[in-house]
Each structure stands twice: as C-alpha cells, then as structure tokens.
C-alpha positions in Angstrom: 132.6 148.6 161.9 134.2 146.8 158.8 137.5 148.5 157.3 137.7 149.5 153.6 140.4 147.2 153.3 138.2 144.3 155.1 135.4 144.9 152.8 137.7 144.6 149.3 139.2 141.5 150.9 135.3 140.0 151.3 134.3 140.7 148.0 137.3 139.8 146.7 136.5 135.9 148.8 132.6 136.1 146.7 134.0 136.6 143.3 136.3 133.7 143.5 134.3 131.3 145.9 130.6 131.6 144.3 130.5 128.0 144.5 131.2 127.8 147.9 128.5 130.2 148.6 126.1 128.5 146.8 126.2 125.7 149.1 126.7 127.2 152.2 123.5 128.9 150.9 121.4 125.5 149.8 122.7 124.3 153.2 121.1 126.9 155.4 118.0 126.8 153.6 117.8 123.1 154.1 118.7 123.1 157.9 115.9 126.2 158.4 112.9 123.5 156.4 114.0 121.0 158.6 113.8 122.5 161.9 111.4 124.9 160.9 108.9 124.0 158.4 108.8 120.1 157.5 105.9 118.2 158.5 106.6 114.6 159.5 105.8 113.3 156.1 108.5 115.7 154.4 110.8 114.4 157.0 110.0 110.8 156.1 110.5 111.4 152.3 113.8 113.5 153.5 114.9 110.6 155.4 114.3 108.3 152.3 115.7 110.7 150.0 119.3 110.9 152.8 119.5 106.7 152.5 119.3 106.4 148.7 121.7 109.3 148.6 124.3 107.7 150.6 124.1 104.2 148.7 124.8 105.9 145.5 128.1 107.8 147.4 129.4 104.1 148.4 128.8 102.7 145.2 131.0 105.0 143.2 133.8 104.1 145.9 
C-alpha cells in the first residue's frame, strides 16, 4: 500500500523528470523487440544501426 504522502512525492518525480521517463520508456520497449519480437534480419539491421551509432559518438569526442 502506497502512502498519500508517497504518491505526491511520485508525481511530484513525473512532472519534473518527463524526460527521463521518456527514455526509460523507449528503453524498455526496445529491450522487449529485441528479446521478444526481432527476427534475425531486424537484429542484423539493429546491429548495423548500434556500429554506425557509436562511430558518430567517437567522432564528436
């Protein structure tokens, strides 16, 4: 059972971290395709999509 005071303090955490729950959102959607619903191919394209992804992080280092 969640306190009154609990439940202010969560909402309170949503209103000023929406961005944060966008991504911890995007994130568990992503993780669920993966393990759940990807077909080798979308893995493959994944995979492709992961290594281009980190080249572009290291070049604006």
């Amino acid at each position: 059972m969640t306190s009154e005071a609990q439940k202010r303090a969560n909402e309170k955490w949503k209103a000023a971290n929406k961005e944060k729950q966008k991504i911890y959102r995007y994130r568990s959607q992503a993780k669920r395709f993966i393990n759940e619903f990807a077909t080798k191919e979308d893995l493959e394209d994944l995979e492709e999509m992961i290594k281009i992804r980190y080249e572009k992080m290291n070049d604006t280092k």
